[in-house]
C-alpha positions as CSV (number, residue, x, y, z in Angstrom):
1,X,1.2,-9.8,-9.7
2,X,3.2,-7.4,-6.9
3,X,0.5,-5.7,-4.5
4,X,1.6,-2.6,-2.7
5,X,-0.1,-2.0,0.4
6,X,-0.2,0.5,3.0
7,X,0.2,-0.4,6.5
8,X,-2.9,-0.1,8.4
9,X,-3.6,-3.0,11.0
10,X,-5.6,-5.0,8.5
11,X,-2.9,-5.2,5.9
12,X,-1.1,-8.1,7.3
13,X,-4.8,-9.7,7.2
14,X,-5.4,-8.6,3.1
15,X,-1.8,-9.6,2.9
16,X,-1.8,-13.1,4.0
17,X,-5.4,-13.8,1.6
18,X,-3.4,-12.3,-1.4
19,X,-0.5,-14.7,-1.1
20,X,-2.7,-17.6,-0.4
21,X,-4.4,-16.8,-4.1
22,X,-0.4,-16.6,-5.6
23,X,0.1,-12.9,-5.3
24,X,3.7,-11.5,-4.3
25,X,2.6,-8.6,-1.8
26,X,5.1,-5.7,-0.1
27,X,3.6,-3.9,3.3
28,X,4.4,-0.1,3.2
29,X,4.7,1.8,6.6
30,X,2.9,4.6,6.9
31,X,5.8,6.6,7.8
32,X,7.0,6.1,4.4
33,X,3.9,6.7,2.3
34,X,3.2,9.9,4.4
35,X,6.7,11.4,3.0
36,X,4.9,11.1,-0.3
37,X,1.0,12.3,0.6
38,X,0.9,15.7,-2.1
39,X,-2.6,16.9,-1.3
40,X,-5.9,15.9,-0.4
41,X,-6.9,12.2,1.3
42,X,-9.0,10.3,-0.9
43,X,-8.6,7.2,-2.6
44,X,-7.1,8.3,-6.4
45,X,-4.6,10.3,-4.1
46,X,-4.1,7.1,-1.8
47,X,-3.2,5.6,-4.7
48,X,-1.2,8.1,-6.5
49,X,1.0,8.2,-3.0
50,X,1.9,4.5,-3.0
51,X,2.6,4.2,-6.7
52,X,4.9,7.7,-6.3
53,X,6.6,5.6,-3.1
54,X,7.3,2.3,-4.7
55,X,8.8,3.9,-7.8
């Protein structure tokens, strides 16, 4: 399974327990997913901004 996660400090922490359990994992800047952000902060919006980014 590919995680996409966006870069905040403890990332690279979530990151490195995903892979130890077999997941293939990508880190996102924030720069990047901030070029996407379309409204409102929340969490379905976090998420709508990562999958719009990774497309």
């Amino acid at each position: 399974m590919l995680l996409i996660l966006a870069e905040p400090i403890s990332s690279q922490h979530w990151a490195r327990e995903l892979i130890k359990l077999g997941h293939q994992v990508k880190l996102m800047t924030g720069k990047l997913v901030k070029s996407f952000v379309m409204g409102n902060k929340g969490d379905v919006a976090d998420a709508k901004t990562i999958w719009t980014a990774v497309q």
